[in-house]
C-alpha angles and dihedrals in degrees: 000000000000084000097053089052090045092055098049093049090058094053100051090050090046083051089049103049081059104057090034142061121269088243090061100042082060106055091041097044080048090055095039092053092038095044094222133121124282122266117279123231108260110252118259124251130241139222126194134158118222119287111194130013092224101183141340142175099236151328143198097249127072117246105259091047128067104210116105099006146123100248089068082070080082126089127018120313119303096191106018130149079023120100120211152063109312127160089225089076126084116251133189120233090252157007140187125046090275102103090048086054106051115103087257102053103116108239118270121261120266108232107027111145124255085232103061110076097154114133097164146021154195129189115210119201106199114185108251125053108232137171093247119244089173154002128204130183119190109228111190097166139047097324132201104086107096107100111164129037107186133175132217126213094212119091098224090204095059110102091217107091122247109274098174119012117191122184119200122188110233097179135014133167138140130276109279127186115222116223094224122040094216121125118279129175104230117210113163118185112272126213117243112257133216095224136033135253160194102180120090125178124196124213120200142186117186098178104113099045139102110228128354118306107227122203125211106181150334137217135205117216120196152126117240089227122067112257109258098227088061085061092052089050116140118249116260112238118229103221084207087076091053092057129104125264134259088258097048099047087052085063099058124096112277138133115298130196132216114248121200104260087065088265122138110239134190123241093190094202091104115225090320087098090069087056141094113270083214087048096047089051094048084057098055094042083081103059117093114242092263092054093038082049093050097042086048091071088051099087141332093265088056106040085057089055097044079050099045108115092222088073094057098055093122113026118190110195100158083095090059100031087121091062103038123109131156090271083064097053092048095058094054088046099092090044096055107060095119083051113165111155128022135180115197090157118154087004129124103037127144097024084311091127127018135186087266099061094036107047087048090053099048087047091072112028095031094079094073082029111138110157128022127181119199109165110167109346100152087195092070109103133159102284084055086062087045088060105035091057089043099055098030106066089150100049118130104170129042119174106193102163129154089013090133101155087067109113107247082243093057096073085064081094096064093070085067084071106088108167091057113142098168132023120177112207099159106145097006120120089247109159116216081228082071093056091051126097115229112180136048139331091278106059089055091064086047088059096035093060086045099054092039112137093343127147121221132205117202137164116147100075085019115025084227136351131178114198116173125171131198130201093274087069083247121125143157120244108199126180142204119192110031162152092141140137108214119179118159113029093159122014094243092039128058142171126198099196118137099209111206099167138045130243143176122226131161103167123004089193109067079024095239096173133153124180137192117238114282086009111125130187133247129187135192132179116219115210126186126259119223 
């Protein structure tokens, strides 16, 4: 009977070759000999613009205009093929090296890993999840800057809220400096993901070019079914599982110590016991917090020193902010008692942190507190400010950009810090009624010794604004992104400019400036009023 079937099957297959094209009598004579289902039709692949700009650190326009900034990342391209300087591109706030230089530039985190180059964001939502293929950016001027290209597992237009948000790196390199400034569409290799998306986020790094990059659009390249050759992945092997036992590490040479019954011991530390506590401590210095977290599990003596809170006096957490949750910081709690100086830039977003985990955290770590840099932490609200100038009563320096979900009254608890040398508002919802004094003599001293000399950072109601007083009550307002009229400020200080062009000014002092074409500079001095 099998022989009759077999037959027959041949002679239909030799009736189809005929009919049919070589191509064809193959793949069915394959499935009939192999006795599996035919080959599916590849999916086919989607392009889509950008729907939506979700989120982003900064940008070059002010936010009731669209020139120059980052919306203009949605939709298709507004100036490509076309190479220049046009107001319909998206543009970070800056570029160069200029702004890290100036005299007021806040010193750069220890341990920040050489890998993470990133300096700005933006986060793109586009209207079908997809498994990536591609990924293209129109760059229209002076490209290069774009480092990181990362993926998220949550949809954000579902109405249900993230349980569980993954972010996967798709692309990531290393600032380059093209050598022309015309228009490329930039398109790196991407790695193969296990889930699908619609949410890309851009990473870019403008230090070693010449003038602004400016972005036009981006697409999103991708199939609705997973790709088969990602199910079919080998395993990746955990080279934990290759090392030696216990029992076989304790047999190899190390230092031994003698036990009082005359008995050799082990004192499984290696040869770190015969060294300077100081000198063990300088060496670690010099680890970044994933490798301090992973020696730590090593032995006992080096577990004391990773733990040791002297090694946690500045704390950088913006590289792993994709990583970070309140188990993470509660785990660091114990370590960062002698805390001085903490980035928790870009961190928290999407239910990754919550009140609970922060304000325990900075219950602990908030009293030796000196710096704190917040920029756009959308988890921050108003019972976050309360802690922060509760637990902080040392704290000189707060950077709260782009941490525009924050009520304009929230920002009443900042006046409680008074210690406060330098405060960043660029892009919050800050009111100048907040910065005004309403009662009696008294409580404008009280200002006046928390504002001087104090730098502030603005750019809802003024795209950006510097004030910066010294002890003779005397300071310089500058502004970007005008034209604006700004009197009262304060209710014992006023200025009376009409600013009519934007500018661009970090430190009058060492004069780093940098200015846009056809973009001049005004300053006023705003002296208080008895």
């Amino acid at each position: 009977m099998l022989t009759l079937l077999s037959m027959f099957y041949y002679i239909c297959l030799r009736r189809r070759s005929r009919s049919g094209t070589r191509g064809e009598a193959l793949t069915s004579r394959r499935a009939v000999e192999s006795g599996q289902r035919a080959v599916l039709p590849v999916s086919v692949e989607v392009e889509q613009y950008a729907k939506e700009v979700l989120d982003f650190s900064s940008h070059y326009g002010s936010e009731n205009s669209m020139s120059y900034t980052m919306w203009n990342l949605a939709g298709v391209p507004n100036v490509y093929p076309s190479s220049g300087d046009f107001t319909q591109t998206a543009v970070c706030r800056a570029y160069g090296t200029w702004w890290e230089q100036c005299a007021s530039a806040p010193p750069p985190f220890r341990r920040t890993p050489k890998s993470f180059h990133s300096q700005d964001y933006i986060e793109l939502g586009f209207e079908e999840p997809v498994y990536p293929t591609a990924v293209e950016v129109f760059e229209t001027y002076y490209p290069g800057a774009i480092v990181q290209i990362l993926a998220c597992s949550h949809n954000p237009f579902s109405q249900n809220p993230p349980s569980d948000v993954r972010w996967e790196v798709l692309w990531s390199g290393e600032p380059t400096k093209v050598l022309t400034p015309q228009a490329r569409q930039f398109s790196p290799k991407i790695k193969h993901i296990s889930f699908p998306t619609n949410l890309l986020r851009l990473e870019v790094n403008s230090s070693l070019l010449d003038y602004y990059t400016e972005l036009d659009a981006v697409i999103l390249r991708g199939v609705k079914e997973r790709p088969m050759l990602a199910l079919y992945k080998m395993p990746i092997i955990d080279i934990s599982d290759l090392s030696d036992s216990e029992e076989e590490l304790s047999d190899v040479g190390g230092p031994y110590r003698q036990g009082g019954d005359g008995k050799q011991q082990r004192t499984g530390n290696g040869y770190f016991d015969k060294l300077p506590y100081e000198l063990i401590q300088l060496i670690l210095s010099h680890l970044t917090l994933p490798d301090l977290c992973r020696l730590a599990q090593s032995c006992k003596l080096l577990h004391q020193h990773c733990c040791d809170p002297l090694q946690y006096t500045q704390l950088s957490l913006q590289p792993y902010w994709a990583r970070l949750s309140d188990a993470s910081l509660g785990h660091l709690q114990s370590r960062c008692t002698l805390l001085q100086r903490l980035n928790l830039s870009w961190t928290g977003n999407r239910g990754a942190l919550t009140l609970t985990g922060f304000s325990s955290f900075m219950k602990a770590c908030g009293l030796s507190l000196v710096c704190l840099e917040m920029s756009c932490c959308h988890f921050l609200n108003e019972a976050c400010l309360e802690v922060i100038s509760q637990t902080c009563p040392g704290l000189q320096e707060l950077n709260l950009s782009s941490c525009d979900r924050l009520h304009p009254q929230a920002f009443t608890h900042i006046s409680k810090l008074t210690r406060l040398r330098r405060l960043v508002l660029y892009r919050t919802k800050i009111e100048v009624g907040v910065l005004s004094v309403r009662g009696n003599h008294n409580q404008s001293d009280q200002l006046w010794s928390f504002i001087s000399p104090v730098q502030i950072y603005s750019s809802s109601a003024f795209p950006w604004i510097i004030m910066s007083w010294n002890s003779n009550k005397e300071g310089l307002l500058s502004f970007q992104g005008g034209p604006v009229m700004v009197t009262h400020i304060l209710k014992y200080a006023s200025i009376s400019y009409n600013v009519d062009s934007p500018f661009v000014e970090l430190n009058n002092e060492n004069k780093c400036r940098q200015k846009k074409k056809k973009k001049t500079m005004i300053e006023g001095y705003i002296k208080r009023r008895i």
